[in-house]
PLY file of the C-alpha trace (Angstrom):
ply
format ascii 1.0
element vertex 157
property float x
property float y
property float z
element edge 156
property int vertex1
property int vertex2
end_header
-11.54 66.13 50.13
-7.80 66.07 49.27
-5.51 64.19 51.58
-1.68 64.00 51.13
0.40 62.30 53.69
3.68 60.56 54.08
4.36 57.81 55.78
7.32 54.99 55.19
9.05 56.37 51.88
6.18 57.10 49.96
3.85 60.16 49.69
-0.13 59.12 49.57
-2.61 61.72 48.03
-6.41 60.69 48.35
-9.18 62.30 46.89
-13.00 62.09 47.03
-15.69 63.69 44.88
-19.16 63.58 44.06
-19.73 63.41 40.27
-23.25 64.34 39.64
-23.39 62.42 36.52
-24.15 58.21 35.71
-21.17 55.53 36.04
-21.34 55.19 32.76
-21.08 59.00 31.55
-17.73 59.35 34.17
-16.10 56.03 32.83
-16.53 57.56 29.27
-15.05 60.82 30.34
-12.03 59.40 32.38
-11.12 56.10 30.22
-10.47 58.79 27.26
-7.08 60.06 28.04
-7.40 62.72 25.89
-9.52 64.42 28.71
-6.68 65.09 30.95
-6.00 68.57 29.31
-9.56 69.39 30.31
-8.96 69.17 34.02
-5.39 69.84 34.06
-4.29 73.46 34.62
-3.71 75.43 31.84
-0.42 76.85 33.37
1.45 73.51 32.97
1.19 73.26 29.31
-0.14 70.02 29.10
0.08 68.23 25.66
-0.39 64.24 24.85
1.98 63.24 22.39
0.54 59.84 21.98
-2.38 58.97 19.51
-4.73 56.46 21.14
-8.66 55.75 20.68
-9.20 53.33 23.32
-8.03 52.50 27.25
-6.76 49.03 27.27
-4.38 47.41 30.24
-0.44 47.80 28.33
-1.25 51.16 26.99
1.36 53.43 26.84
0.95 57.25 26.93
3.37 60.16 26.61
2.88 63.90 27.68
4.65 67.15 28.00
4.06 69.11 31.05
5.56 71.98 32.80
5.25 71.16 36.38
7.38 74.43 37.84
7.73 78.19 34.93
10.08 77.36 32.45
10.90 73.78 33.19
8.85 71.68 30.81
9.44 67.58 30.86
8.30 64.20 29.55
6.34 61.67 31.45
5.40 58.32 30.42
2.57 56.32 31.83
1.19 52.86 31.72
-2.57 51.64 32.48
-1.62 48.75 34.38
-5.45 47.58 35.72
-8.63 48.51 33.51
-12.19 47.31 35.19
-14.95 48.59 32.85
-16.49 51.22 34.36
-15.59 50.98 37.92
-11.54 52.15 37.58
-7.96 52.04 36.32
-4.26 52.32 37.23
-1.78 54.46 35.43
1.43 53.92 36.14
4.44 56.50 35.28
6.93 54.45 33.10
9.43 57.77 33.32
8.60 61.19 34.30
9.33 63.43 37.08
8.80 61.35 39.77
11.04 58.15 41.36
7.43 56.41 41.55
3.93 57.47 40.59
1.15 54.78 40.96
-2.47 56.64 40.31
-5.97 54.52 40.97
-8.84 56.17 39.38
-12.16 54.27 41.38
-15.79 55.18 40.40
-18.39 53.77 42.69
-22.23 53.87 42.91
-23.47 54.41 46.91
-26.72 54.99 47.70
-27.67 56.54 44.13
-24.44 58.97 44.36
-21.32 58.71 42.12
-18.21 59.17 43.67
-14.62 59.05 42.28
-11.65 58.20 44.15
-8.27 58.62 43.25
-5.31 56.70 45.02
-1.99 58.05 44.14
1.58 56.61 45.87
4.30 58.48 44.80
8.03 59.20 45.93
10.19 62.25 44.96
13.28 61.78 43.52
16.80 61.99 45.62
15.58 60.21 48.60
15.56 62.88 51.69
16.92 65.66 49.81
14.26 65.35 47.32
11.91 65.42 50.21
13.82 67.97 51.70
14.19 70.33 49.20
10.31 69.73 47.23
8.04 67.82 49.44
6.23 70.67 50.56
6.19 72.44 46.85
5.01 69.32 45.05
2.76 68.50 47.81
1.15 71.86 47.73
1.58 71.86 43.36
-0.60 68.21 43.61
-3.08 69.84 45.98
-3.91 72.57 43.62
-3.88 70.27 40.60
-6.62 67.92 42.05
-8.60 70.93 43.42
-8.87 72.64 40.16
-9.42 68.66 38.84
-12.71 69.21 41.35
-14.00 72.11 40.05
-13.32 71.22 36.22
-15.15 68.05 36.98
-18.00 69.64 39.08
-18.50 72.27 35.84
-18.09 69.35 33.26
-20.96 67.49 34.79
-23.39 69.84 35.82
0 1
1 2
2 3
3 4
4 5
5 6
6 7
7 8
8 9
9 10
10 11
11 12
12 13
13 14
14 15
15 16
16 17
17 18
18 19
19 20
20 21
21 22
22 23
23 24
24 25
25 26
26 27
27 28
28 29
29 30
30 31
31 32
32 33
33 34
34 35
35 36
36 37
37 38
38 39
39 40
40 41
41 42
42 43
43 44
44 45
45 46
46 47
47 48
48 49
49 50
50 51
51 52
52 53
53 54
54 55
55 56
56 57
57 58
58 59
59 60
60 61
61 62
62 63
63 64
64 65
65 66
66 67
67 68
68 69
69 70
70 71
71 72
72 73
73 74
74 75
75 76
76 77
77 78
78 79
79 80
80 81
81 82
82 83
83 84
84 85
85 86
86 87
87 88
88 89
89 90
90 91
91 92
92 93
93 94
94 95
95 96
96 97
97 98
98 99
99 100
100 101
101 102
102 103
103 104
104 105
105 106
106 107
107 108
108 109
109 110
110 111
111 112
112 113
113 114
114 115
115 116
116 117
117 118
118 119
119 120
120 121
121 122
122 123
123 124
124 125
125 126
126 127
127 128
128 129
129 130
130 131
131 132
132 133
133 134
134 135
135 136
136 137
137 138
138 139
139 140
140 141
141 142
142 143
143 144
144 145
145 146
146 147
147 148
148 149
149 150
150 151
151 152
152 153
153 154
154 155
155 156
């Protein structure tokens, strides 16, 4: 289930999924940054530029990525939360967007993993950002965390 909606400024996209795999395998696989390129489609030329070997609150990590052909920019994020193995927050220090707040949850229910992600964003330019990309980055973000699902549901088979 992917959910984007708007509502007073911001844009919310929620997302639920059933990792067949333990708490402890997905916190492994998600608290390494280095696994974004893994679920991330190949089409946006992702690339970390930061060297890192653990996820601690104050970390700071850069990328590259190509969100739209041709146009290829910088993003930087902060983990702003870490709980050990239950979630994180990244937060984008500078990047594409005028905000980007992303919770990554992992929860046990009734011997079932699932993973939740919470991310409150706002385009840049106000209404004309809104305007001019809300549906295109909406519908970009929706394909991103679908192919996210089926990476993840192939990764932990």
């Amino acid at each position: 289930m992917i959910n984007i909606k708007y509502n007073s400024g911001f844009y919310y996209l929620k997302s639920k999924q059933k990792l067949n795999t333990s708490l402890a395998k997905s916190w492994d696989f998600f608290s390494n940054p280095k696994n974004l390129f893994k679920i991330t489609p190949k089409h946006m030329n992702f690339k970390i530029l930061s060297d890192f070997n653990s996820m601690y609150e104050g970390l700071i990590i850069k990328y590259k990525v190509s969100p739209f052909p041709f146009i290829r920019v910088g993003w930087t994020t902060k983990i702003t939360y870490v709980k050990k193995p239950f979630g994180f927050i990244d937060k984008q220090i500078s990047g594409p967007f005028s905000l980007w707040e992303h919770e990554h949850k992992f929860e046990k229910k009734n011997n079932i993993l699932w993973a939740y992600d919470v991310v409150k964003f706002k385009l840049p330019l106000g209404f004309i950002g809104r305007l001019l990309a809300g549906k295109i980055v909406k519908y970009q973000l929706k394909n991103i965390f679908e192919f996210r699902r089926q990476q993840l549901d192939n990764f932990f088979k």
